[in-house]
C-alpha positions as CSV (number, residue, x, y, z in Angstrom):
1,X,0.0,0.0,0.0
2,X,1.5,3.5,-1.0
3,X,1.9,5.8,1.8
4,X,0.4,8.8,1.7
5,X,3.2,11.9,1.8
6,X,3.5,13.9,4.4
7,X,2.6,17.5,4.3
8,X,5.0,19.9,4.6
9,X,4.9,23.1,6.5
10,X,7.0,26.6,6.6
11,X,9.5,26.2,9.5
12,X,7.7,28.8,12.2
13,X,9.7,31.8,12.7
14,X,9.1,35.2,14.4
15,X,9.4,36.8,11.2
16,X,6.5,34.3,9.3
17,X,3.9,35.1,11.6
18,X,4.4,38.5,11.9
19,X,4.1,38.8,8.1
20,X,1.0,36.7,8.8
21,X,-0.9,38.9,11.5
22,X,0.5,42.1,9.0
23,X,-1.5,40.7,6.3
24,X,-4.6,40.3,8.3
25,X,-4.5,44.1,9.2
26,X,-2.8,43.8,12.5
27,X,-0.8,46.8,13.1
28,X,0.8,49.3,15.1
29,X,-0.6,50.8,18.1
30,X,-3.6,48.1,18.2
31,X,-5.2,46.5,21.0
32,X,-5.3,43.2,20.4
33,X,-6.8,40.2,22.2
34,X,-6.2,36.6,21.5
35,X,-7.5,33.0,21.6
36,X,-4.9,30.4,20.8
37,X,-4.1,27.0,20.1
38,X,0.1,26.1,20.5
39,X,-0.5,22.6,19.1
40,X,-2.3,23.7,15.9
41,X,0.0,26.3,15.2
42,X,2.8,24.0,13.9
43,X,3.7,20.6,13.4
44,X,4.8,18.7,16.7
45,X,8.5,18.1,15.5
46,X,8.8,21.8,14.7
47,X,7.6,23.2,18.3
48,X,9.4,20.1,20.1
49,X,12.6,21.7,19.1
50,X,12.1,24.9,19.4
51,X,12.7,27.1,22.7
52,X,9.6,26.6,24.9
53,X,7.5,25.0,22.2
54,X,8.0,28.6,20.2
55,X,5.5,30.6,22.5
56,X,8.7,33.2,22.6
57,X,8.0,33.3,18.9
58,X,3.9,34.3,19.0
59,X,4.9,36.6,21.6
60,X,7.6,38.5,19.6
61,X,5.7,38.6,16.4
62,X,2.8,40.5,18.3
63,X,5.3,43.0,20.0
64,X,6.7,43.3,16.8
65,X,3.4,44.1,14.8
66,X,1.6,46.3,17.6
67,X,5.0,48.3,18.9
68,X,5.2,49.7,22.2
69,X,2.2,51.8,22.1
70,X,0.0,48.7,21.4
71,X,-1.1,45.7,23.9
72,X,-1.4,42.7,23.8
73,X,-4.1,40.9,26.0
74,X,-5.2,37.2,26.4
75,X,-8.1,35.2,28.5
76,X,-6.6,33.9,32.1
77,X,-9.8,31.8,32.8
78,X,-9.2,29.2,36.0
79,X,-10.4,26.2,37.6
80,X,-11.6,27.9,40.6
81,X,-15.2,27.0,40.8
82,X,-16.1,25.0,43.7
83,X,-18.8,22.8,42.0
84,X,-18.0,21.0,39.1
85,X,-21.6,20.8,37.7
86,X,-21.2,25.2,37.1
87,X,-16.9,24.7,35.6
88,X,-13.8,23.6,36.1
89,X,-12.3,22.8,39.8
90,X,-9.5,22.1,41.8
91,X,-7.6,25.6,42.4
92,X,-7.6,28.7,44.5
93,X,-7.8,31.6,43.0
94,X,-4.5,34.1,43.7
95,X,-3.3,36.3,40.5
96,X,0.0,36.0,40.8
97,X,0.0,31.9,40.9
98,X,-3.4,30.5,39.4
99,X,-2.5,29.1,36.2
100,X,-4.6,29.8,32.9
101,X,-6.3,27.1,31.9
102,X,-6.9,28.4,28.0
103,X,-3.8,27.4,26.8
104,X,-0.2,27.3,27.4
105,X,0.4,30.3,25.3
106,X,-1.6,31.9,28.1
107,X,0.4,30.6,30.7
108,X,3.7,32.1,29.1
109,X,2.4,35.4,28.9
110,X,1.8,35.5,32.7
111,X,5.3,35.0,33.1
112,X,6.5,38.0,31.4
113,X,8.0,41.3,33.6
114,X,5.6,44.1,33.3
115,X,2.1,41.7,32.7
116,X,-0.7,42.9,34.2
117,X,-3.9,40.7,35.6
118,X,-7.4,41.2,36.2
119,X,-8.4,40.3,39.7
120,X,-11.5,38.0,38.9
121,X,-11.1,34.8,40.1
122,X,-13.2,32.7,37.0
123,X,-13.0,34.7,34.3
124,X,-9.7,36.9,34.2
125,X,-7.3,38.8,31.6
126,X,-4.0,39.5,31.0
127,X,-2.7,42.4,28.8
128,X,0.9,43.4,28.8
129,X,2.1,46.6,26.7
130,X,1.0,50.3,26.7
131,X,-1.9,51.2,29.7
132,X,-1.8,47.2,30.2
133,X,-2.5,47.9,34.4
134,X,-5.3,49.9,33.5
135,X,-6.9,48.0,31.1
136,X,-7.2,45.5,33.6
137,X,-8.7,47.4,36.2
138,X,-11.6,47.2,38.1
139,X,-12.7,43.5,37.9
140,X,-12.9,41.7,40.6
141,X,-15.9,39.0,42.1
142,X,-17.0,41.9,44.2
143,X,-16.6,44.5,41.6
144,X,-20.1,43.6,39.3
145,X,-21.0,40.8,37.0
146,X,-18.2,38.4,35.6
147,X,-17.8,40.4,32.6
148,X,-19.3,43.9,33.6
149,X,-18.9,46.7,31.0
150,X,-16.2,48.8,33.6
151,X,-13.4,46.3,33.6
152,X,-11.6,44.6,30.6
153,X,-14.3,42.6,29.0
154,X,-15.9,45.9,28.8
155,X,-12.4,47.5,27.3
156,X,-12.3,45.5,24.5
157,X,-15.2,47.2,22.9
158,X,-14.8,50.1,24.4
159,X,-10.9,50.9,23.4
160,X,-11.9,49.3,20.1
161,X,-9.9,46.2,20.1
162,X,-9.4,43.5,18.1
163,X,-9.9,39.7,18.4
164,X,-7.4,37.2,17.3
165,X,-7.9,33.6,17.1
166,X,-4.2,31.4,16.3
167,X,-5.5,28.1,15.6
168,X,-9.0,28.7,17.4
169,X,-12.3,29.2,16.6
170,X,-15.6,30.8,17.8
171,X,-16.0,27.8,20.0
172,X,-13.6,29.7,22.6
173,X,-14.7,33.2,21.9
174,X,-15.8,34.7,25.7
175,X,-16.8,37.8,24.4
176,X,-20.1,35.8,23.1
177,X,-20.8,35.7,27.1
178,X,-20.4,39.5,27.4
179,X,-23.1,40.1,25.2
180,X,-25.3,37.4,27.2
181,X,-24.2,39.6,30.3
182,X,-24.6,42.9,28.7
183,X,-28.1,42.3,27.3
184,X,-29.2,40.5,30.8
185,X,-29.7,37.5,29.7
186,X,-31.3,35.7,32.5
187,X,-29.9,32.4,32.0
188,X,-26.5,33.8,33.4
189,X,-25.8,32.4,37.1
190,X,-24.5,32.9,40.2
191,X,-22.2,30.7,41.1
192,X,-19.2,29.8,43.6
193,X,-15.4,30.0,43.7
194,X,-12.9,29.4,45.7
195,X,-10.0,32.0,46.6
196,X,-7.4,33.2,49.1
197,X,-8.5,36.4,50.2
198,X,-5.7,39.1,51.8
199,X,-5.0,37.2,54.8
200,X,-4.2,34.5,52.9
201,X,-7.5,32.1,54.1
202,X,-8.9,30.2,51.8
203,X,-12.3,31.6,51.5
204,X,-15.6,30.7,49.4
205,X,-17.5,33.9,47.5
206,X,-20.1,34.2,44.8
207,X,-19.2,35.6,41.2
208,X,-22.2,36.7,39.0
209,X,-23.0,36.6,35.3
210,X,-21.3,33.4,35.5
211,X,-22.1,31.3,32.2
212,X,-23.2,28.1,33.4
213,X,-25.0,25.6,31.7
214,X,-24.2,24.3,27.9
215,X,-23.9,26.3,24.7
216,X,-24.5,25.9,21.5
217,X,-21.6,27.0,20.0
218,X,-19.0,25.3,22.1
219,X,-16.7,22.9,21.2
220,X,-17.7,22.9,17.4
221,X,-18.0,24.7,14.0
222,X,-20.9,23.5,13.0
223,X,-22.9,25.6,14.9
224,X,-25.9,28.8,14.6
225,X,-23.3,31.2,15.4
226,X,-20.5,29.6,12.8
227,X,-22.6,30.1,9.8
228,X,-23.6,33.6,11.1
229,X,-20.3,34.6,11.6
230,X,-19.3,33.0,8.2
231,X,-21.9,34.8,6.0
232,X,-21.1,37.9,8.0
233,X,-17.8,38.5,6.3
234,X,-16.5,41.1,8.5
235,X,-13.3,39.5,10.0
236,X,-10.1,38.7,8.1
237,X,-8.8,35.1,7.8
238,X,-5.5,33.2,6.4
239,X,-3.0,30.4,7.3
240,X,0.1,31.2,9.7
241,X,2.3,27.8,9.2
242,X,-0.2,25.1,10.3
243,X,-2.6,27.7,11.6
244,X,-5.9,29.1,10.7
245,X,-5.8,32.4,12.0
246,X,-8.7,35.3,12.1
247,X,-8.6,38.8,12.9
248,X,-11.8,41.0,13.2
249,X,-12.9,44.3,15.6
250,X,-14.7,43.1,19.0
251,X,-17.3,46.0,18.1
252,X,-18.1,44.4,15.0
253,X,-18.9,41.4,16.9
254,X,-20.7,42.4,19.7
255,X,-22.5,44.5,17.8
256,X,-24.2,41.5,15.1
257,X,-24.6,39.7,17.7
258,X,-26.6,41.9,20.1
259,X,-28.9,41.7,16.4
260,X,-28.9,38.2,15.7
261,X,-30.1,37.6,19.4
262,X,-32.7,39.8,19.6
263,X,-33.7,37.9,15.9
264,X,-33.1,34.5,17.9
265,X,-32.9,34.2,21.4
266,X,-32.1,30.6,20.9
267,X,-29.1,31.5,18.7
268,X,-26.5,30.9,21.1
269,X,-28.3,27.6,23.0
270,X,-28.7,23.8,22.4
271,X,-32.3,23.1,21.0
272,X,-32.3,19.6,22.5
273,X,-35.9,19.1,23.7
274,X,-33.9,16.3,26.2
275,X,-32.4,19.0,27.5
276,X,-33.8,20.9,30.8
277,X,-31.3,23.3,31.4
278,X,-31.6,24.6,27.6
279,X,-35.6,24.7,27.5
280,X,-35.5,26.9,30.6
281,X,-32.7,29.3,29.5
282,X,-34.5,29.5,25.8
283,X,-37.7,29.9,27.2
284,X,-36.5,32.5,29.7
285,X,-34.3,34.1,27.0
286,X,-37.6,34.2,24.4
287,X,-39.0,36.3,27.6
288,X,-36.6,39.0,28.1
289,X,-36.0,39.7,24.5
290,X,-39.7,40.0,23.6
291,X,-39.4,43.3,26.0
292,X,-36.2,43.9,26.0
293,X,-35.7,47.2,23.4
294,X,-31.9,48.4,24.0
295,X,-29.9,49.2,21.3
296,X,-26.0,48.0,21.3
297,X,-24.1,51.0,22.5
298,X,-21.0,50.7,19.8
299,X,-23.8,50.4,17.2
């Protein structure tokens, strides 16, 4: 039997995916926040002998593209939660140690002098670069909802940033549940997590706006929100290495999709009749809509 050849890919250099981000319309001075995927960036061989996997690589090529007057941001999200039924368990929260547990590109970027972190103990940020401590401000589990409009969730749209996604997909975009926040949807949850407050006890508190429950769009592409997104054309696509790799405005999402939910409230949510959790949450999200009447406020 003839075996079939192996595909070849660029070797992954600094240089080759800055040229790629450039060509997207990354650029100087931009805000940009990214989703990312080490393993699907490049072949396995390529990263294995490389200097920690290449991560130094991805980092350098986004300094390079955005300068010093840019910044660079990326989703912290933890393992915090103390029931496993409402996410991930099995840490305290503390900025300065939790570990990200959206990727190990994440991870690096925490370990870099002059990174700045939200102080949220599910659903935190980091951003290093130009006004990084301030664009991390004021989120906390006492501070609002889990992604209120005054801390950085609320940044990206309102400093006009743009989302990135190396190797990922709208499967891990967050900023699908701050518009679920923002509108109110009332399938959003309390919920608890755990955390070392400033005498160093470990101590149990409730975050809310937490996004419990199943979605839709997770963990697929073949979902509402894919094909939306693809007839939508307003985001930028092309192939770092091994990579698929998309660029388009938070705004631009937030703002569709603030219109394609008030069209369907279901847009976003499993349709499984089977399902309890997802008839309540659709039924309750078919509710507020009806009345609901707020425009998006980047529209």
């Amino acid at each position: 039997m003839q075996q079939k050849a192996r595909k070849e890919y660029p070797r992954l250099t600094a240089g080759l995916l800055a040229e790629g981000l450039k060509n997207l319309g990354l650029g100087r001075g931009d805000i940009v926040f990214m989703h990312s995927s080490l393993k699907d960036l490049a072949p396995a061989g390529q990263l294995l002998a490389l200097p920690e996997m290449g991560m130094p690589l991805v980092l350098e090529a986004l300094k390079e593209m955005v300068g010093p007057e840019g910044l660079i941001a990326v989703p912290t999200l933890t393992s915090c939660f103390v029931k496993s039924s409402v996410g991930p368990t099995g840490e305290i929260w503390d900025k300065k140690t939790t570990p990200s547990r959206v990727g190990v590109i994440t991870n690096y970027l925490l370990r870099q002098r002059g990174v700045r972190r939200s102080d949220h103990p599910s659903h935190s940020i980091a951003a290093l670069g130009h006004r990084a401590a301030e664009f991390v401000e004021g989120h906390a589990w006492n501070a609002g909802s889990t992604f209120h409009r005054g801390g950085p969730w609320g940044r990206l749209c309102e400093w006009d940033a743009k989302i990135l996604f190396l190797g990922t997909y709208l499967s891990t975009c967050t900023l699908v549940h701050c518009v679920e926040d923002w509108m109110g949807l009332p399938y959003l949850e309390s919920s608890e997590c755990l955390i070392l407050d400033e005498n160093r006890d470990v101590r149990i508190v409730t975050v809310t706006g937490s996004p419990t429950g199943p979605r839709d769009f997770y963990n697929s592409r073949d979902t509402k929100l894919e094909k939306k997104f693809a007839q939508a054309g307003f985001y930028k696509t092309g192939r770092v290495c091994m990579a698929e790799v998309t660029l388009f405005k938070a705004r631009d999402l937030v703002c569709r999709l603030w219109r394609w939910l008030e069209e369907d409230p279901w847009l976003l949510l499993k349709t499984d009749k089977s399902d309890p959790w997802s008839q309540r949450a659709g039924k309750a999200a078919e509710k507020h809509l009806a009345a609901f009447g707020k425009p998006c406020p980047w529209a």
